[in-house]
C-alpha positions in Angstrom: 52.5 38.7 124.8 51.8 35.1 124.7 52.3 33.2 121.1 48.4 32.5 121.2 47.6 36.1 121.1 50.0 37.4 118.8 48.7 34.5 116.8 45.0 36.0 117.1 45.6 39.4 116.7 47.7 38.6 112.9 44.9 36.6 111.6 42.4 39.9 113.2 44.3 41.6 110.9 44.8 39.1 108.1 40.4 38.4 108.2 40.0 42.4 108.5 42.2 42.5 105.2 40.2 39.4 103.1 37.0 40.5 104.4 36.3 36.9 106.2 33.1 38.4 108.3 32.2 35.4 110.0 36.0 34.5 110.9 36.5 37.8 111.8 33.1 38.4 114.1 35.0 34.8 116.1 38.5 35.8 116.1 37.1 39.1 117.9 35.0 37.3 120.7 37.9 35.1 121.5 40.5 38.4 121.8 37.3 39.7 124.1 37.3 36.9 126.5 41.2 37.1 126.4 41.0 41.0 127.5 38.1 40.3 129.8 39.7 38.1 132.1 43.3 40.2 131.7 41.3 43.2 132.6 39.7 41.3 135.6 42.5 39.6 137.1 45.0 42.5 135.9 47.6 40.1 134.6 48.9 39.3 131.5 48.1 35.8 130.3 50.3 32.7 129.1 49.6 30.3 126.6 48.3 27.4 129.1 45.0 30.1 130.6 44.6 31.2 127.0 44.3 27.9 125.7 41.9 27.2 129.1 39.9 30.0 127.8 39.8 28.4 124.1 38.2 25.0 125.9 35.6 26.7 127.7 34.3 28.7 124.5 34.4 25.4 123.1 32.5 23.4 125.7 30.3 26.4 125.2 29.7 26.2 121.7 29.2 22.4 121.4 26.9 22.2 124.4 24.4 25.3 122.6 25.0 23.1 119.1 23.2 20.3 121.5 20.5 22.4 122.5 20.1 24.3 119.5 19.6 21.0 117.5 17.1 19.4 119.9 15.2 22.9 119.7 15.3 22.2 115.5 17.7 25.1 115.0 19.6 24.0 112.4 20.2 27.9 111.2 22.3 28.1 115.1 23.6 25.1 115.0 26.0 26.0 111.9 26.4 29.2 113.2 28.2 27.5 116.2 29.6 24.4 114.3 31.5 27.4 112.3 32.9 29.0 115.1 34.1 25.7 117.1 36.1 25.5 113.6 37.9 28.3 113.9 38.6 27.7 117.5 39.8 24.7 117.4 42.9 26.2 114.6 44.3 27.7 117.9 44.2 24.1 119.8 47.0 21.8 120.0 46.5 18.5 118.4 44.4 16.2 119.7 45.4 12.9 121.1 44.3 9.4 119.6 42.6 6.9 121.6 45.5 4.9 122.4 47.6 8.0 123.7 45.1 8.7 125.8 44.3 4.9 127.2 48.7 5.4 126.9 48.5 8.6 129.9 45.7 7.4 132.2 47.8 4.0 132.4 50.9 6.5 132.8 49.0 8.3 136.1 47.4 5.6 137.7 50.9 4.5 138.0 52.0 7.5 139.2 49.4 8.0 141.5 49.3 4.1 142.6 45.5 4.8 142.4 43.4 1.4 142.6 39.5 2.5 143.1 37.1 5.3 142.2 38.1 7.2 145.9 41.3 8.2 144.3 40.1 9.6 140.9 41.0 12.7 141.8 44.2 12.2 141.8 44.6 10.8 138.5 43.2 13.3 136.6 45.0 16.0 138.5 48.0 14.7 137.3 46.2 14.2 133.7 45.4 17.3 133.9 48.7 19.3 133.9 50.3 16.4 130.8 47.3 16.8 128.5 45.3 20.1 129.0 43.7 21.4 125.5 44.6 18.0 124.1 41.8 16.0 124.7 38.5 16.4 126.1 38.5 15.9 130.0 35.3 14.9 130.1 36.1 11.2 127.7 39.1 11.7 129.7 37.1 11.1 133.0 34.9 8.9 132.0 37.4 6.7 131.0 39.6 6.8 134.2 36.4 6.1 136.3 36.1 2.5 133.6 39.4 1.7 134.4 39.4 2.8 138.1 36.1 1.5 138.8 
């Protein structure tokens, strides 16, 4: 069992115990989409596709906080807010602006990539340094400035 998951199943346990409902109703969707996809693919899962799964619930959750606040939903929109919190305690820490600006720099050398055509590339290689540390999608937007 992967550190991430033993993690999440103690503090299952620990929110059963205190009584932490809406912690508790979160930490049980995330073990879900854990099982779900262990079930599907019949493998046990490391740390780096847990923490892939952990990113996607969060691009979920902040992209319904979007909608939900341009539909005036403010009740949903905590809702959400709340349970990106307690997703994000099972994220490694994020990376400042100038570690980030720090690894592009770092691939584009790598790669030698000098124009848009071999963006690809880059965050490829960005990719496998700084998954579940930063958002990919600043992180691509900001390659494309400086490849661009």
């Amino acid at each position: 069992m992967s550190a991430l998951k033993a993690k999440l199943m103690d503090d299952i346990k620990i929110a059963m115990k205190s009584g932490a409902k809406e912690r508790l109703a979160t930490l049980r969707l995330m073990s879900s989409d854990i099982k779900q996809i262990e079930v599907d693919t019949r493998t046990v899962l490391d740390d780096a596709t847990v923490l892939s799964i952990f990113e996607k619930m969060l691009k979920r959750r902040r992209d319904s906080i979007t909608q939900f606040g341009a539909a005036n939903r403010q009740d949903l929109v905590e809702k959400e807010q709340a349970e990106v919190l307690v997703i994000q305690d099972y994220m490694p820490a994020q990376l400042s602006d100038a570690e980030i600006d720090a690894e592009i720099a770092s691939a584009i050398a790598q790669t030698g990539a000098s124009s848009g055509k071999e963006m690809g590339k880059v965050i490829a290689v960005l990719k496998a340094k700084i998954a579940g540390k930063a958002d990919m999608q600043v992180i691509s937007t900001r390659v494309k400035a400086k490849l661009g």
